[in-house]
Backbone as JSON, one array per atom type, in Angstrom:
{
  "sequence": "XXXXXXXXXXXXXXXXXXXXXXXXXXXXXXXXXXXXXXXXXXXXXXXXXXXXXXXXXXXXXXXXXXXXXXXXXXXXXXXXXXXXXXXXXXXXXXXXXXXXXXXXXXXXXXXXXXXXXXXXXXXXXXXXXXXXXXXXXXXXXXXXXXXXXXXXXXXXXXXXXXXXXXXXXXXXXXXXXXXXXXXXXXXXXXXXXXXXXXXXXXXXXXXXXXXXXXXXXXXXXXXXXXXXXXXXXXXXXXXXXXXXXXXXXXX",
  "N": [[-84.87, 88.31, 8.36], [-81.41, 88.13, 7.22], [-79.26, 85.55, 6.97], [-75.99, 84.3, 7.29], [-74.19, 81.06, 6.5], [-72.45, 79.36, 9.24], [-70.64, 77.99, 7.61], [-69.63, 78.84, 5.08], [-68.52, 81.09, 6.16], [-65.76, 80.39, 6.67], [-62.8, 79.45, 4.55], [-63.13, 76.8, 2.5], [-60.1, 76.14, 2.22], [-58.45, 77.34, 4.87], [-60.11, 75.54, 6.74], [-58.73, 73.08, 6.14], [-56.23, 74.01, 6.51], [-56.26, 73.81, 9.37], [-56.8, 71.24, 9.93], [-54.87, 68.53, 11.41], [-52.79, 66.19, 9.35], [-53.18, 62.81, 9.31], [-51.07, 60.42, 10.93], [-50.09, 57.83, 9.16], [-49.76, 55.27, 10.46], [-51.62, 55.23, 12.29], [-53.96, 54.93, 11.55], [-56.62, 52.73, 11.17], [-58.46, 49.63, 9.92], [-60.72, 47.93, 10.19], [-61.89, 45.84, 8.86], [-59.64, 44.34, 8.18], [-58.24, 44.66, 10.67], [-59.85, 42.76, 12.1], [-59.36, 40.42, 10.5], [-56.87, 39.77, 11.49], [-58.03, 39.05, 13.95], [-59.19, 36.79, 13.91], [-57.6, 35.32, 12.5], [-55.61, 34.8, 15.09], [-56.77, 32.78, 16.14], [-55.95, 29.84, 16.45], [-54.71, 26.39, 16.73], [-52.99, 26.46, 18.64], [-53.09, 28.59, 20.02], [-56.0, 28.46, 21.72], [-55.63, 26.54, 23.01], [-54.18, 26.88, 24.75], [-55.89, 29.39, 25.63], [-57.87, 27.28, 26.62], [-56.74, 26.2, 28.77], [-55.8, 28.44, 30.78], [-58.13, 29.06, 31.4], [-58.95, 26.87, 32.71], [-57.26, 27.04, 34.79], [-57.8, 29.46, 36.17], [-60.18, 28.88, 37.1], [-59.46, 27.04, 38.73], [-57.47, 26.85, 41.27], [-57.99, 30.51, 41.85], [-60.6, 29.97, 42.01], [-62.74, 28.08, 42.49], [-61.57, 26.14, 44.65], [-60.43, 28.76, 46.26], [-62.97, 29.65, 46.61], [-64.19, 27.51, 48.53], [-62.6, 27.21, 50.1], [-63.22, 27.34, 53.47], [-65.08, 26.42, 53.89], [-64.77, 23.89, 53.16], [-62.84, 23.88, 55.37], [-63.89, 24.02, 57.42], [-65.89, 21.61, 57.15], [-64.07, 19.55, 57.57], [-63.17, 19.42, 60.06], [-64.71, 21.05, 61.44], [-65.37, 23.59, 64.32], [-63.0, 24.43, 65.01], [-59.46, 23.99, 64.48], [-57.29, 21.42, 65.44], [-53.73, 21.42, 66.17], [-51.72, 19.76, 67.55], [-51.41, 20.65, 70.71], [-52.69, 22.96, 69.88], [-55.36, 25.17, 68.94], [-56.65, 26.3, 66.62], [-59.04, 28.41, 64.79], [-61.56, 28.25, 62.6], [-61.77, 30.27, 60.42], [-59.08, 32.06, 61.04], [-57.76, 29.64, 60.56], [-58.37, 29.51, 57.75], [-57.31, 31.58, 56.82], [-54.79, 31.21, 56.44], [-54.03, 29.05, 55.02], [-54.84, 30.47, 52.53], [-53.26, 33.04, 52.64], [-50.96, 31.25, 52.25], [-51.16, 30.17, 49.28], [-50.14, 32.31, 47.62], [-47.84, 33.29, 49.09], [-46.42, 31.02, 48.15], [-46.62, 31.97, 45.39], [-45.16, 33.87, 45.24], [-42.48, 32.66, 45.88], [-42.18, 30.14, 44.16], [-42.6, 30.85, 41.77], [-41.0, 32.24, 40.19], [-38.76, 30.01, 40.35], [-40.35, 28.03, 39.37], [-40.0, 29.26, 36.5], [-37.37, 29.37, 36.34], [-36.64, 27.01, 35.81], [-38.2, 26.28, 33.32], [-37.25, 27.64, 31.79], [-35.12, 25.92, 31.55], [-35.6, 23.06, 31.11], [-37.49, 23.8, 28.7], [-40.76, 24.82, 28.18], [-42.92, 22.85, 27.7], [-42.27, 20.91, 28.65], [-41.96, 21.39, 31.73], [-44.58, 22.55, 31.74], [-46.58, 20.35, 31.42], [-45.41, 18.47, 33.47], [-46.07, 19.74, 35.55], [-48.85, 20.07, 35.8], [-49.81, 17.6, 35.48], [-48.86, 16.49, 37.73], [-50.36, 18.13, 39.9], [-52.77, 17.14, 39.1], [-52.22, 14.46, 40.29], [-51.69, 15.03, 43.03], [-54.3, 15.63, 43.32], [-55.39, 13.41, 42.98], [-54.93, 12.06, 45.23], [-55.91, 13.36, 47.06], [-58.83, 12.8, 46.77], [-58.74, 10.05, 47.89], [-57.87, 9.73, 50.01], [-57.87, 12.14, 51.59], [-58.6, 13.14, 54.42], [-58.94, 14.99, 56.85], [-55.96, 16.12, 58.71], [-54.51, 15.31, 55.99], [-56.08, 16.51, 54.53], [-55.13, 19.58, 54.61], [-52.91, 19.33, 54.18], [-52.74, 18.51, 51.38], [-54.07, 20.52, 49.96], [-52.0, 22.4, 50.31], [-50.15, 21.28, 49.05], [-50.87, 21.09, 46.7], [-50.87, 24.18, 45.85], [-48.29, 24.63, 46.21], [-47.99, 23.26, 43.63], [-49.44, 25.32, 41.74], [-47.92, 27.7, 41.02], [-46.07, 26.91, 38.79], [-47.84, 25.68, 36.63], [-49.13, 28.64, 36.32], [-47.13, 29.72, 35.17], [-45.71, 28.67, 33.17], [-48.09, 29.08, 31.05], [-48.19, 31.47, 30.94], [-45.67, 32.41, 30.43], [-45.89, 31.16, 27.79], [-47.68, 32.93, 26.35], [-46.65, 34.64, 24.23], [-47.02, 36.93, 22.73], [-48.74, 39.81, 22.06], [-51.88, 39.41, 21.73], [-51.63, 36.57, 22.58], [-51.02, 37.34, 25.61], [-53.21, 39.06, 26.09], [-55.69, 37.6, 25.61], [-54.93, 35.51, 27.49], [-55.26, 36.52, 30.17], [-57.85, 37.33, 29.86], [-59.46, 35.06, 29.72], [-58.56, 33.73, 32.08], [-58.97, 35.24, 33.68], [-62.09, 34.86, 33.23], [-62.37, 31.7, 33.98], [-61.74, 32.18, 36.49], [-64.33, 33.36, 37.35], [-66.16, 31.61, 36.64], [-65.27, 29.62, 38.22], [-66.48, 29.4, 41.24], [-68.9, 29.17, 40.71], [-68.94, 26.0, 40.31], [-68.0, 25.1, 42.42], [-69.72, 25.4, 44.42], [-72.37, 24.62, 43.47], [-72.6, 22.07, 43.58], [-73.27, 21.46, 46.18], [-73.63, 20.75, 49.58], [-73.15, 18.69, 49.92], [-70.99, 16.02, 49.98], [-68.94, 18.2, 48.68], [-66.39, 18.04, 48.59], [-65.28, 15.68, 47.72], [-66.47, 15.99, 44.66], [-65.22, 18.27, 43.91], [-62.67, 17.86, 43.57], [-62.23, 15.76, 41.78], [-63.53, 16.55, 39.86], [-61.53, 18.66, 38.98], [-59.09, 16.96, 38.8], [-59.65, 16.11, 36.24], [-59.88, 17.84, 34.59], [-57.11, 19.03, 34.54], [-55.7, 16.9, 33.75], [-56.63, 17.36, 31.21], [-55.89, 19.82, 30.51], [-52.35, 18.94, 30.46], [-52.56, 17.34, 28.45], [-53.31, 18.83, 26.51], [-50.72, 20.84, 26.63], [-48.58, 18.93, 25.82], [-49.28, 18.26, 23.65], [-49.67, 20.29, 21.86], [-47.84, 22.84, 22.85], [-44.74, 24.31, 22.05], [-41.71, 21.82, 21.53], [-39.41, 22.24, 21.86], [-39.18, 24.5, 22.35], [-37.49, 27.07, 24.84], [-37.96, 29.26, 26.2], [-36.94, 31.56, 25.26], [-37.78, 33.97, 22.7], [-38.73, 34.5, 19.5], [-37.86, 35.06, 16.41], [-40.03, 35.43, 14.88], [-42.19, 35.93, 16.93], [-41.34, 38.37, 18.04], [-42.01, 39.59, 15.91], [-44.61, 39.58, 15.92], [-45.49, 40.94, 17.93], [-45.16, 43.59, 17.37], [-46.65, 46.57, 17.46], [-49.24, 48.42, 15.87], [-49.86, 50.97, 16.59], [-46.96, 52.13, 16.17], [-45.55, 51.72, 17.88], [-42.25, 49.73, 18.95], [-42.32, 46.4, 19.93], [-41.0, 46.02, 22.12], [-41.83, 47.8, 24.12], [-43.36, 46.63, 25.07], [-41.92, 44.17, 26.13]],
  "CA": [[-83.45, 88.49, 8.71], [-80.57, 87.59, 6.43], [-78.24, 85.18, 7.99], [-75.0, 83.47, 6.51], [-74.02, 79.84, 7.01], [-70.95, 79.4, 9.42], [-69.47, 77.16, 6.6], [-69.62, 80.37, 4.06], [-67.44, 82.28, 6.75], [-64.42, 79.8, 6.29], [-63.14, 78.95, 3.43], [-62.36, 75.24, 2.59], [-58.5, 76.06, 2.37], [-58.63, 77.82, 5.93], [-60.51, 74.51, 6.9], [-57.77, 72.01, 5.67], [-54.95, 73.74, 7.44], [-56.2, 73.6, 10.47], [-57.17, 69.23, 10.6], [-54.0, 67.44, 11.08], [-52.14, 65.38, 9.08], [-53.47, 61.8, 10.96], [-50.15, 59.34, 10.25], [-50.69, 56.38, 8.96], [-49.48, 54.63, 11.45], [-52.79, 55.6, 13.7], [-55.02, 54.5, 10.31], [-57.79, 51.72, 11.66], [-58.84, 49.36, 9.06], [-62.11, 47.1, 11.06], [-61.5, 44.37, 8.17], [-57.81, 44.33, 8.39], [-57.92, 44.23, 12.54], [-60.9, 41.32, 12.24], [-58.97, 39.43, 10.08], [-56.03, 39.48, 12.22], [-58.37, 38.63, 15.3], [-59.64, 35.62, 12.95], [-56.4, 34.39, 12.55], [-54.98, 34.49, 15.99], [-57.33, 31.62, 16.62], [-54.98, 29.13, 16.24], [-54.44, 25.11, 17.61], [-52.39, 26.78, 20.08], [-53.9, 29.67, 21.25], [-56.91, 28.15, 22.01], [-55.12, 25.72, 24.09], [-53.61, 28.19, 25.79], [-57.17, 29.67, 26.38], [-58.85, 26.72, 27.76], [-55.59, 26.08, 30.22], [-56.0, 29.42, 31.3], [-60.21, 28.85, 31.6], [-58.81, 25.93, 34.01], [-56.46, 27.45, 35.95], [-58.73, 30.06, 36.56], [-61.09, 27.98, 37.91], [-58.91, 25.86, 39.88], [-56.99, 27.61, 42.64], [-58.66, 31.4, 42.12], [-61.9, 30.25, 41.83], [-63.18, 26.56, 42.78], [-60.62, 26.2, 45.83], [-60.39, 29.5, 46.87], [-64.08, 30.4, 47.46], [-64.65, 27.02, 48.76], [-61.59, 26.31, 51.47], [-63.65, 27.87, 54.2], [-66.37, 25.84, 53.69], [-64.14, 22.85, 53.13], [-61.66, 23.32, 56.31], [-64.87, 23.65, 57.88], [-66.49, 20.46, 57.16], [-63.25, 18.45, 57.86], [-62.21, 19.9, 61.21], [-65.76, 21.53, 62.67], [-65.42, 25.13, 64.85], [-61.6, 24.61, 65.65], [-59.17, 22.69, 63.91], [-56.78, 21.55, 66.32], [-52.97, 20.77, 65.42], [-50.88, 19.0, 68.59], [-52.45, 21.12, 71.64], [-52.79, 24.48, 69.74], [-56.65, 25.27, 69.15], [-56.79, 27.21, 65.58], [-60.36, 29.13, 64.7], [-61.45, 28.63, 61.04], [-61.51, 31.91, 59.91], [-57.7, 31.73, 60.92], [-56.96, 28.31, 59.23], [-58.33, 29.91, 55.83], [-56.52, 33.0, 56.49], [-53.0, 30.57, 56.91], [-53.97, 28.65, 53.7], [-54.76, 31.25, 51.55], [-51.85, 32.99, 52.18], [-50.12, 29.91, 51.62], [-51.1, 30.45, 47.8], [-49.36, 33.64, 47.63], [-46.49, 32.79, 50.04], [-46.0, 30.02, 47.39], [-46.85, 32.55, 43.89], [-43.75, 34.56, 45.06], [-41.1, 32.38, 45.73], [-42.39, 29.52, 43.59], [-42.83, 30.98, 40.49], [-39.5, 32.26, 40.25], [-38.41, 28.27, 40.63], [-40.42, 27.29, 37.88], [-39.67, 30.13, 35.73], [-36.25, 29.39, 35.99], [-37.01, 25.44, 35.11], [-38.77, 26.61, 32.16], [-36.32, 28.11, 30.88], [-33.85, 25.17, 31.15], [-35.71, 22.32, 29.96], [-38.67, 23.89, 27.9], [-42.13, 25.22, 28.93], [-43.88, 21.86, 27.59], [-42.24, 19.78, 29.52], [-42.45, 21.55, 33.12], [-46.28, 22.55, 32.06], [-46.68, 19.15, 31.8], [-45.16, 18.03, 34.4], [-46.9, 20.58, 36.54], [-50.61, 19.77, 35.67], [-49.91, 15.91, 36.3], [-48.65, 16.83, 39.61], [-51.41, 18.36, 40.63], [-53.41, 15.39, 39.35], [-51.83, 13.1, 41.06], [-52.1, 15.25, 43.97], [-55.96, 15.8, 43.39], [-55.86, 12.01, 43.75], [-54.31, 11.35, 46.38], [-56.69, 13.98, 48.38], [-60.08, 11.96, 46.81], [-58.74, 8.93, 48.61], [-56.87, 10.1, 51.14], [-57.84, 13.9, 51.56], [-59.63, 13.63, 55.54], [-58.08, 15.89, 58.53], [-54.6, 17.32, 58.55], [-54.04, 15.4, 55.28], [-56.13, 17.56, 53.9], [-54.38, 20.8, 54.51], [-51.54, 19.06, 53.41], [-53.04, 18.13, 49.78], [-54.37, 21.85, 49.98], [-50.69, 22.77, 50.67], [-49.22, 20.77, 48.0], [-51.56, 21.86, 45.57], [-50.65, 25.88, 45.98], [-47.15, 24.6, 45.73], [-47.53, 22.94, 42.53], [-50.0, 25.75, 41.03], [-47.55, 28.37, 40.17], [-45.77, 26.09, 37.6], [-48.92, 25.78, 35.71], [-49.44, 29.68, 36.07], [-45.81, 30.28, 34.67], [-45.47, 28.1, 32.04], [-49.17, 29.29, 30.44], [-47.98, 33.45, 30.95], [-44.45, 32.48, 29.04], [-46.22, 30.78, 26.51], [-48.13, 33.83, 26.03], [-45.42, 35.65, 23.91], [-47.59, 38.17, 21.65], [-49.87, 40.91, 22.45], [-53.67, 38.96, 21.51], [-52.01, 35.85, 23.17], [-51.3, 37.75, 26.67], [-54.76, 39.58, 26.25], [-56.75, 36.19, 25.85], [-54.53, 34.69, 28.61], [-55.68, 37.42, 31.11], [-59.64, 37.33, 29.78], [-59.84, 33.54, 29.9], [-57.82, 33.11, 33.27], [-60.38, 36.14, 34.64], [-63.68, 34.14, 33.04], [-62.3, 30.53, 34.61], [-62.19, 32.36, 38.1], [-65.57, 33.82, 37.8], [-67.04, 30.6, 36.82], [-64.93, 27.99, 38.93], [-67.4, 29.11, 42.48], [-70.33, 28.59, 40.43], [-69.41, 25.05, 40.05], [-67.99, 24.68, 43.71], [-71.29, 25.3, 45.26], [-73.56, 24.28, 42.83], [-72.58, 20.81, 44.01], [-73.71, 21.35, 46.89], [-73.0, 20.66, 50.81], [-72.76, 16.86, 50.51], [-69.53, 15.83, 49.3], [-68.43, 18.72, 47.68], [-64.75, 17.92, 48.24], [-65.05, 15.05, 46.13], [-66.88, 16.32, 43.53], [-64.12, 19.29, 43.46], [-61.26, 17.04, 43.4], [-62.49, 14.81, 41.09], [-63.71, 17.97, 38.82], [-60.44, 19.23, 39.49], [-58.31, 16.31, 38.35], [-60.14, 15.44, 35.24], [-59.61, 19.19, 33.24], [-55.99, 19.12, 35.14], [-55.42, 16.21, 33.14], [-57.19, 17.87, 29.84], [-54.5, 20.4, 29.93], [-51.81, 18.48, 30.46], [-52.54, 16.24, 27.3], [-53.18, 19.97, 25.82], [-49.73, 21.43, 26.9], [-48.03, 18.08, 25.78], [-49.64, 18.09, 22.4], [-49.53, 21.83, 21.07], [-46.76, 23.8, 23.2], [-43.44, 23.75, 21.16], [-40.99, 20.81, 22.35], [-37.96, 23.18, 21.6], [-39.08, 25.74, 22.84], [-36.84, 26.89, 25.93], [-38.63, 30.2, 26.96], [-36.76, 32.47, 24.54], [-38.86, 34.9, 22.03], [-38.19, 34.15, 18.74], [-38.3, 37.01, 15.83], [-41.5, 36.06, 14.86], [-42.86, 36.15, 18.04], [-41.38, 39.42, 18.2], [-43.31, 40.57, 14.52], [-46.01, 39.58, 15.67], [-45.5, 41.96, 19.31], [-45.27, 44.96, 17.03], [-48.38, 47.09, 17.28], [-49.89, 49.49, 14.79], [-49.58, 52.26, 16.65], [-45.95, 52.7, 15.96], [-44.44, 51.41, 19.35], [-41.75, 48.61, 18.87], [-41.99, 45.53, 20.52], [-39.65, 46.7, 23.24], [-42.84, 48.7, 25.13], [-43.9, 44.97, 25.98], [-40.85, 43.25, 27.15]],
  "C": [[-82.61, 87.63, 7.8], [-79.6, 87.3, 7.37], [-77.05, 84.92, 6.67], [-74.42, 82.75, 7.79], [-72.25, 80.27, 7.72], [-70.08, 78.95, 8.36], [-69.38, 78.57, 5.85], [-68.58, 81.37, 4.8], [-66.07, 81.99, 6.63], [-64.48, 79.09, 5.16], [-62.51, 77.28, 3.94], [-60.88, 75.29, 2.61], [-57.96, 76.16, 4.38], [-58.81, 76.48, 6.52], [-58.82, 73.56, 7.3], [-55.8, 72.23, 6.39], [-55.08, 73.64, 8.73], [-56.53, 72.14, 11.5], [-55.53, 69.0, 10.49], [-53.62, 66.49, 10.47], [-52.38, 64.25, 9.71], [-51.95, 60.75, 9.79], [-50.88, 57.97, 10.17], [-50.49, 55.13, 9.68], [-50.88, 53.91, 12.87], [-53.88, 54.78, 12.58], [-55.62, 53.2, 11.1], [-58.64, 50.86, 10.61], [-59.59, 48.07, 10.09], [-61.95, 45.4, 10.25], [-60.07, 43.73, 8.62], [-58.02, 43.79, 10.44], [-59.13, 42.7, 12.53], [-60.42, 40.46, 11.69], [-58.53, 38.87, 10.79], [-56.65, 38.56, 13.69], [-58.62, 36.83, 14.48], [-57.95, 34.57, 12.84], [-55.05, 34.31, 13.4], [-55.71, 33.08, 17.04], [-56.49, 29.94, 16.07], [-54.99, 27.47, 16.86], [-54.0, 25.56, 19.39], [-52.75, 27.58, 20.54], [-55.29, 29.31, 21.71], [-56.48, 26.99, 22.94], [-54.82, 26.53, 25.09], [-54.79, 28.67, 26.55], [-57.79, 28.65, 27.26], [-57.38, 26.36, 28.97], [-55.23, 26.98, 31.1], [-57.17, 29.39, 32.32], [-59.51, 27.67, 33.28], [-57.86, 26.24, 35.56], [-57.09, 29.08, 36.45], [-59.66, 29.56, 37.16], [-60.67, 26.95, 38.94], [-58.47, 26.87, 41.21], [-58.49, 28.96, 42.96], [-60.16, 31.35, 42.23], [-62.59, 29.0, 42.86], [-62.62, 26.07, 44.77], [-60.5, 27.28, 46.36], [-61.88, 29.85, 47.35], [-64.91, 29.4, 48.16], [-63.82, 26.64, 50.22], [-62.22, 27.0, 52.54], [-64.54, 26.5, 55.04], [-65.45, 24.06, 53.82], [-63.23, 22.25, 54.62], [-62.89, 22.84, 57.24], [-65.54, 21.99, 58.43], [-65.81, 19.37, 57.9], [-62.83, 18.73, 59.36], [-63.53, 20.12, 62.52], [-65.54, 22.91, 62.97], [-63.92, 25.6, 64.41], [-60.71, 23.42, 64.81], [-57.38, 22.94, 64.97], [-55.06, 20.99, 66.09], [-51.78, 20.92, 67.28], [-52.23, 19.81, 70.03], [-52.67, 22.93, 71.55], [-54.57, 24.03, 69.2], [-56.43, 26.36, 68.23], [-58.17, 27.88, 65.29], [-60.08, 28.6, 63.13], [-61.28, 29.2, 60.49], [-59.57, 32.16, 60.02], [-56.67, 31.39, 60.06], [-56.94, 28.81, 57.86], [-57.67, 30.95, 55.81], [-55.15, 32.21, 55.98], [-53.0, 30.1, 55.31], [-53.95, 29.5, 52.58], [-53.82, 32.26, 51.36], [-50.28, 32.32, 51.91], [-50.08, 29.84, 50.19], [-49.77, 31.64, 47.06], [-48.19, 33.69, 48.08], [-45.49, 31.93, 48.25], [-45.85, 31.07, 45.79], [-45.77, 33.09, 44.16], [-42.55, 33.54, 44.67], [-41.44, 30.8, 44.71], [-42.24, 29.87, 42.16], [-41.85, 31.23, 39.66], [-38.79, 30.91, 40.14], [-38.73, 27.72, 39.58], [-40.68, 28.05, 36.64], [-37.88, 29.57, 34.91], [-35.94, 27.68, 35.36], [-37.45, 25.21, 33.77], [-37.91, 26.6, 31.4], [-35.24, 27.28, 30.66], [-34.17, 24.27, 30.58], [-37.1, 22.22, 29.47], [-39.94, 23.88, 28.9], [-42.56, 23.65, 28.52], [-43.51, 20.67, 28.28], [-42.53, 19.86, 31.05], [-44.1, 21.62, 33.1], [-46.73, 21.59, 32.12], [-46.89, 18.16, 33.13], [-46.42, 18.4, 35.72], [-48.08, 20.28, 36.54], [-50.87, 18.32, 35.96], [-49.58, 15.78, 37.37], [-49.43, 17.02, 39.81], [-52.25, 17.46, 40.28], [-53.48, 15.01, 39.83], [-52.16, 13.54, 42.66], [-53.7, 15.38, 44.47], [-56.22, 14.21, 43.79], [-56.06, 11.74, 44.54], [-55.41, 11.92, 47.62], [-58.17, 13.29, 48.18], [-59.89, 10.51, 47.7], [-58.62, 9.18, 49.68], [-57.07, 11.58, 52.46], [-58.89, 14.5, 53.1], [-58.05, 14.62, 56.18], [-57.16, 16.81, 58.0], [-54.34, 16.62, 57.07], [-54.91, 16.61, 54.26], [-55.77, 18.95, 53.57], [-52.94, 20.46, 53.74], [-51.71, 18.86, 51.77], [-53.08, 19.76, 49.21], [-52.81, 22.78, 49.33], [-49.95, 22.21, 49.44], [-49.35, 21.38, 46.51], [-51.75, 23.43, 45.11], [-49.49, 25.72, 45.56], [-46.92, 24.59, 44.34], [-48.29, 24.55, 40.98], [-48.7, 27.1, 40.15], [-46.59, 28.33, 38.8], [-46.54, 25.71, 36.14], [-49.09, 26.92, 34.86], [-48.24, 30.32, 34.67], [-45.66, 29.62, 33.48], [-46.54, 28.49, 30.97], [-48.81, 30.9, 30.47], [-46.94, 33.29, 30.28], [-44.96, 31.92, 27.84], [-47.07, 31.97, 25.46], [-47.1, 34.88, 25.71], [-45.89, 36.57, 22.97], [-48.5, 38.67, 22.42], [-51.39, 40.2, 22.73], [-53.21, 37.39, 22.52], [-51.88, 36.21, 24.92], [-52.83, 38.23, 26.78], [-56.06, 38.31, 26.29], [-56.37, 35.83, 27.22], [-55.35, 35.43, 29.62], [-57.51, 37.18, 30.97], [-60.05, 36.18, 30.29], [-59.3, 32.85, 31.01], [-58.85, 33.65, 33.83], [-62.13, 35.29, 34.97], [-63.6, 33.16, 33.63], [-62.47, 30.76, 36.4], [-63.16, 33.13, 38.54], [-66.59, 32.86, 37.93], [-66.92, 29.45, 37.76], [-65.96, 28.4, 40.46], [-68.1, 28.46, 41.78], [-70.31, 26.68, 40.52], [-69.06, 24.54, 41.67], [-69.18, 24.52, 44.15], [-72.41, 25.06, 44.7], [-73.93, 22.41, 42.92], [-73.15, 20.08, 45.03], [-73.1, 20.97, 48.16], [-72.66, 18.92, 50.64], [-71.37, 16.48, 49.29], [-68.84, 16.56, 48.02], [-67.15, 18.71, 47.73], [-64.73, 16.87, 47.79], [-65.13, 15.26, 45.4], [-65.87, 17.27, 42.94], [-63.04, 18.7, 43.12], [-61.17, 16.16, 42.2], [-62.6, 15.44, 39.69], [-62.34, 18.12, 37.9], [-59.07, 18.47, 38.48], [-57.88, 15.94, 36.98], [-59.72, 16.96, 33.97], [-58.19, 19.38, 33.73], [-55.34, 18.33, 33.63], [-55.66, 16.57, 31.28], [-55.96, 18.58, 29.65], [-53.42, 19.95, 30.26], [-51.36, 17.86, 29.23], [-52.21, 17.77, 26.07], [-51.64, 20.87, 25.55], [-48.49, 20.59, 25.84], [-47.65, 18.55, 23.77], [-49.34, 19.93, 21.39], [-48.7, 23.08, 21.45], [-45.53, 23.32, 22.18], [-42.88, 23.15, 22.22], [-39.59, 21.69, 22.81], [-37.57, 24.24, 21.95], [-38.51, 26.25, 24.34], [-37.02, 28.55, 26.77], [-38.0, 31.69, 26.34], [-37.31, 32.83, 23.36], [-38.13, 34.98, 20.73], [-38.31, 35.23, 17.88], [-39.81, 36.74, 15.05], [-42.32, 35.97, 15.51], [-42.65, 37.85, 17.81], [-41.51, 40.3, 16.59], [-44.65, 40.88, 14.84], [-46.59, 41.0, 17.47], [-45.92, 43.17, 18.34], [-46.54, 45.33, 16.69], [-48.57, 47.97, 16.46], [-49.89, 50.39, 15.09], [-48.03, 53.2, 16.61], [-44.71, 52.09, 17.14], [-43.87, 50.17, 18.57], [-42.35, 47.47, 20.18], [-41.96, 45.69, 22.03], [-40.6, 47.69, 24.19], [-43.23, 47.58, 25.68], [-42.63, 43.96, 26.67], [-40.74, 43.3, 27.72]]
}
């Protein structure tokens, strides 16, 4: 049997009008994009990452999959506040939406602080607060003060959160922020409970205080001083993406 090849049935012209035109806009160069990844590694974005890594691990991770376990220890079945009779399961419900309570109307607060006198000075501020508050609960941190350290320490977190998401003013440094906030609150249980039942609210606090303090020195040292939470134009060069969109799809 005599066949003929499909190619032989069309010609190459036939062919060529029917691929698209691809704009160059869409073009994918693997060197070109690796460079770029190569040299978004920066002093500061890598600060940014591990202050992310920590605040990922602090509240969402470390503290949240441990306050159960924690109200627990300090209180027993029932934790009892004047002659009301709370359940645990309760108490951690109250606290943990105490985080959230606090991420709304907090963040907003030190958003708007940011913006008046500079992210490096509230992030600052904010991460030595909670320090100081991590202290105060290793000394201090039995009974009701502990809900109260708990409590303080939700307050102060979304100051941290806010000042490390505005600093993230380009495309690769939001996309790190998000990866390396995600990876800090997958790893911060592991280290809660790997501590074990005997004084793991020291060990957390103490943990806690000590990379608090890391980014702090981090925030101090490599956020701009001047910077007052507005997007400068080569922040916004570096927004523009390759596929043609301005900027202005991310704002």
């Amino acid at each position: 049997m005599r066949g003929t090849s499909i190619a032989g049935l069309v010609s190459s012209s036939d062919m060529s009008e029917d691929i698209p035109n691809i704009p160059e806009q869409f073009s994918f160069s693997f060197k070109a994009e690796f460079q770029k990844f190569k040299d978004s590694f920066t002093v500061r974005f890598i600060s940014l990452g591990i202050c992310a890594i920590i605040m990922g691990a602090g509240g969402n991770g470390i503290i949240q999959s441990t306050l159960g376990k924690l109200i627990k220890d300090q209180f027993g079945d029932n934790v009892q506040i004047f002659s009301v009779s709370i359940g645990i399961a309760t108490m951690t419900g109250i606290m943990t939406s105490l985080q959230w309570f606090t991420e709304i109307f907090g963040a907003t607060a030190y958003g708007w602080l940011s913006d008046k006198y500079g992210r490096r000075n509230v992030g600052t501020a904010a991460f030595l607060c909670s320090t100081l508050v991590l202290i105060i609960g290793i000394f201090f941190g039995n009974g009701a003060v502990f809900l109260l350290i708990v409590a303080m320490y939700y307050a102060i977190s979304p100051g941290c959160n806010v000042v490390i998401l505005a600093e993230a003013n380009s495309r690769r440094d939001l996309l790190g922020f998000w990866m390396f906030r995600d990876f800090g609150a997958g790893i911060g249980p592991l280290f809660g409970w790997v501590v074990g039942n005997n004084d793991m609210q020291l060990y957390i606090f103490i943990g806690l205080a000590v990379v608090y303090t890391i980014a702090a020195t981090l925030i101090f040292l490599t956020f701009d001083k001047e910077n007052n939470g507005n997007v400068n134009n080569n922040d916004i060069d570096t927004l523009e993406m390759s596929d043609g969109f301005s900027s202005d799809v991310l704002m």
